[in-house]
C-alpha positions as CSV (number, residue, x, y, z in Angstrom):
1,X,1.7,-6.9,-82.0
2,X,0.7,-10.4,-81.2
3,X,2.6,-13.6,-80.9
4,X,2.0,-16.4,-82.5
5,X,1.5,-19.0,-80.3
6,X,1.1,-23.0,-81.0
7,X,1.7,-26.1,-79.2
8,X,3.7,-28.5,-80.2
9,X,4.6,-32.1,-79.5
10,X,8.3,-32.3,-77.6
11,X,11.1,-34.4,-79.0
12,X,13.9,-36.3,-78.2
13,X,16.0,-33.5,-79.9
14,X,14.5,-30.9,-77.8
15,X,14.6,-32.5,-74.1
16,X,18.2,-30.8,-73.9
17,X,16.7,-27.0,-74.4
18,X,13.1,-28.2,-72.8
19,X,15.1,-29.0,-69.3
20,X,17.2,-25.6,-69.5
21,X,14.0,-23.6,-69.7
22,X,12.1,-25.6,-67.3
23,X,15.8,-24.8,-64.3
24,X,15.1,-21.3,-65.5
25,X,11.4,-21.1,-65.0
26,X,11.3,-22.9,-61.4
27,X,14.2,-21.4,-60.2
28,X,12.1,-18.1,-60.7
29,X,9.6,-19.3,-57.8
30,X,12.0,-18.1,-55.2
31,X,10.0,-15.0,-56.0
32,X,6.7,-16.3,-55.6
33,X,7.0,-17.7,-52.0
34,X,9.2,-20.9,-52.7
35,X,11.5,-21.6,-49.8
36,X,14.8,-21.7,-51.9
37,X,15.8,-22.3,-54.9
38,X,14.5,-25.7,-56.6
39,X,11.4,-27.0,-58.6
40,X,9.0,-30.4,-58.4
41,X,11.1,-33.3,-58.7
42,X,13.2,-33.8,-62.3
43,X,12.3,-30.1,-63.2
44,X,16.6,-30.1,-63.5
45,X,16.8,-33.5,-65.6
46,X,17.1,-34.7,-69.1
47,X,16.5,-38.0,-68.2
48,X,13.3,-37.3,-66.3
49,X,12.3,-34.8,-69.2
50,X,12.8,-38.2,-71.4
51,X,10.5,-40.4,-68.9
52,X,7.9,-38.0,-69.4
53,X,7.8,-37.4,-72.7
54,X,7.8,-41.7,-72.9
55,X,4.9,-41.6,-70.3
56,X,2.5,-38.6,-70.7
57,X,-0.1,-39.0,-72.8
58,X,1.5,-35.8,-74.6
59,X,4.7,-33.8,-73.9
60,X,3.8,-30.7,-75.4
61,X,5.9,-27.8,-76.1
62,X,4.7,-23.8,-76.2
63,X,6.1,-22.3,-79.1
64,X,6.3,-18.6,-79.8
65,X,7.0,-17.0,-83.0
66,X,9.0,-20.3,-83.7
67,X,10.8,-20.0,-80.4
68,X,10.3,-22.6,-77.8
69,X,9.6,-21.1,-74.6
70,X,8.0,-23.5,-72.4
71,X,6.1,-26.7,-72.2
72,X,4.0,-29.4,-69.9
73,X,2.9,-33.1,-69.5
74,X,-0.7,-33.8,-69.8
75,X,-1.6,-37.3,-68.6
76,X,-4.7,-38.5,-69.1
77,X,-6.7,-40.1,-66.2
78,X,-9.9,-41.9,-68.2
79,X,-11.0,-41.6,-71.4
80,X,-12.3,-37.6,-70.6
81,X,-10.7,-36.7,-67.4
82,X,-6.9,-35.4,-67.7
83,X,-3.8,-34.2,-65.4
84,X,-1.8,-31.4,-66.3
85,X,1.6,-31.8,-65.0
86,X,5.0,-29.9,-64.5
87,X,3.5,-26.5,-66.6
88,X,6.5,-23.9,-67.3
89,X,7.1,-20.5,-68.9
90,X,10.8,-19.0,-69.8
91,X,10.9,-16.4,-67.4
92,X,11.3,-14.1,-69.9
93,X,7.5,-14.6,-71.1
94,X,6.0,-14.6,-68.3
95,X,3.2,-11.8,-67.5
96,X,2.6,-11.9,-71.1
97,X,-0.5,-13.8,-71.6
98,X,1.6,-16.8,-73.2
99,X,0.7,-19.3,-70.2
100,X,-2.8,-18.4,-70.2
101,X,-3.2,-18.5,-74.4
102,X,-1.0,-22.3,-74.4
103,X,-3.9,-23.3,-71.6
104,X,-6.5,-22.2,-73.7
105,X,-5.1,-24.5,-76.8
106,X,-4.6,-27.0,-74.8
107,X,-8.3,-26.9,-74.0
108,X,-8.8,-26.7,-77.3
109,X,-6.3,-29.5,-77.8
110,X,-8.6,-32.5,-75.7
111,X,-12.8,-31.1,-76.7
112,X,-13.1,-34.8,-75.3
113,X,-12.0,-33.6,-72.0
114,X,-14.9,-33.1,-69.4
115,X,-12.7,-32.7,-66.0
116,X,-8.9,-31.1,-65.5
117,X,-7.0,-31.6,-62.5
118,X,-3.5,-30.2,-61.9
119,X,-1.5,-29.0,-58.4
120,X,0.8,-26.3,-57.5
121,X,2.9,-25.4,-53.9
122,X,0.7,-23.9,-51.6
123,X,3.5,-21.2,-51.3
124,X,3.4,-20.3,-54.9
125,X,1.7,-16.7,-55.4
126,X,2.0,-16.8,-58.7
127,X,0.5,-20.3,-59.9
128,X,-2.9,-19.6,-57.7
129,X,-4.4,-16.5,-59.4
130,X,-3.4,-18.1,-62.7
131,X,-4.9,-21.2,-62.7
132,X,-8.2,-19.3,-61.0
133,X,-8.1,-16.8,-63.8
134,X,-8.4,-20.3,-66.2
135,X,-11.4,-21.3,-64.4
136,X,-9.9,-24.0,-62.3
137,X,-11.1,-24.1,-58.7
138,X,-9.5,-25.5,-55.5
139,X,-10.3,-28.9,-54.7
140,X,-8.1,-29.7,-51.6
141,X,-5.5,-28.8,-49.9
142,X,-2.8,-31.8,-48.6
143,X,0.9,-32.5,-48.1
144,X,1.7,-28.6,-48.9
145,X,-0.6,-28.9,-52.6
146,X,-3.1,-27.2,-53.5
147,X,-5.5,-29.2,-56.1
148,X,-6.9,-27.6,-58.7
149,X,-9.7,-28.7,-61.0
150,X,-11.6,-27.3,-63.8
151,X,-15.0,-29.0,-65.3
152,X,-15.2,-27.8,-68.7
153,X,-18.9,-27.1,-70.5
């Protein structure tokens, strides 16, 4: 049977649950290479979970079946050129297809968008083949990143 899935824009109301998912989802890298336990900085924090969601150009939630179960910042970089940031999954969704059908409606989200650029650990085993199997290609390598960027058609 298939999920629903939608996205939908975070609120102040939801930053409490948004942060809890996020600790569970990056603490679940210690699996995919990460050298301890941890996640980018503020994955852990309401108050950075509020920054963003006052910053980003969206905060948007992924909802399944009603249920929020992840979410990411999308920041946008010129009028058609855009940053994913800080993408995360419940654990408990993860190897489902729910990550790669929220990127595809995020796509869908921004037609205007000609260029995506995002960045994972170069550890991370997990976060490489994903974004590849999205169509996003290496761009550099620095500081322990790996760049990513997608041109869309």
């Amino acid at each position: 049977m298939a999920r629903e899935i939608e996205l939908m824009p975070a609120r102040e109301e939801d930053l409490e649950q948004l942060t809890e998912i996020c600790t569970r989802a990056f603490h679940t890298d210690i699996e995919c290479g990460a050298p301890g336990i941890g996640g980018p900085p503020g994955y852990d924090s309401v108050e950075y979970q509020r920054r963003a969601l006052q910053q980003a150009e969206a905060y948007l939630m992924i909802v399944m079946d009603g249920r929020i179960v992840g979410g990411f910042h999308v920041f946008q970089d010129a009028e058609d050129k855009f940053y994913l940031c800080q993408l995360f999954l419940d654990p408990s969704c993860h190897r489902q297809g729910v990550g790669s059908r929220a990127m595809k409606l995020m796509f869908e989200r921004y037609p205007q968008a000609t260029k995506w650029t995002t960045d994972t650990p170069v550890w991370n085993t997990r976060t490489r083949p994903f974004y590849e199997k999205l169509g996003f290609r290496v761009d550099k390598e620095e500081e322990g990143l790996l760049h990513f960027e997608k041109l869309m058609e």
